[in-house]
N, C-alpha and C positions, 0 to 999 in steps of 0.2 A: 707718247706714241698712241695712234688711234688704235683703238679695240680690233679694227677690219687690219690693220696693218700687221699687227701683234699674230692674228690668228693667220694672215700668209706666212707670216716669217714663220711659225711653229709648225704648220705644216706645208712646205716646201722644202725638197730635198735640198740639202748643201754639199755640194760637191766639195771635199777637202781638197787644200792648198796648203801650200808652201810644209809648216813644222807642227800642222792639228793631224796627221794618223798619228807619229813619234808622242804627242801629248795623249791622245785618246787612250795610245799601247802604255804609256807611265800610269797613269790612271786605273785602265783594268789591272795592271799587274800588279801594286800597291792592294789595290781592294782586292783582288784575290788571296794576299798573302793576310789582310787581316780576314777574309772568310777563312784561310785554313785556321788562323789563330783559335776564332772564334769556333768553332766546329772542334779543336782542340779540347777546349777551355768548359764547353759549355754543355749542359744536357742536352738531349736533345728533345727538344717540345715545342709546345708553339710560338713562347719565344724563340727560341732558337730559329725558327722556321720565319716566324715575323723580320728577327734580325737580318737574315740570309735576303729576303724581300727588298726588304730597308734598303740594304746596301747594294743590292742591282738598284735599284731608282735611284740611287744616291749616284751613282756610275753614268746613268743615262741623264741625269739630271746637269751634269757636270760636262757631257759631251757634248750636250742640246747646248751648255752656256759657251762652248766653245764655237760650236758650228750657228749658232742663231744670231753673235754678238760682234762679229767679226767679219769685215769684207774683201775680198777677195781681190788679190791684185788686178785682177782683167775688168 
């Protein structure tokens, strides 16, 4: 894919369709339960604080592959 291509599709809204919010909602809910795990488990310091980061990007990173990669029945 061209570079100019790439940077429309990343930023350009994607309106969800069809079964990406039900994936989106599996996803936050999954990583919320291992943030509480982790927040359980774990001191709290800049790890901790880094890991908690981590795993929002890891979230958005994973919604972006769903809504960026995937095209729309219309």
């Amino acid at each position: 894919m061209d570079p100019r291509d790439e940077i429309e599709n990343w930023f350009t809204y994607h309106k969800p369709f069809s079964d990406q919010p039900a994936r989106y909602e599996r996803i936050r809910a999954k990583a919320k339960e291992l943030a509480v795990v982790i927040e359980e488990c774990c001191a709290p310091c800049a790890d901790r604080t880094a890991t908690m980061r981590l795993l929002r990007l890891t979230i958005m990173s994973a919604n972006s592959t769903i809504a960026c990669n995937e095209l729309p029945p219309w």
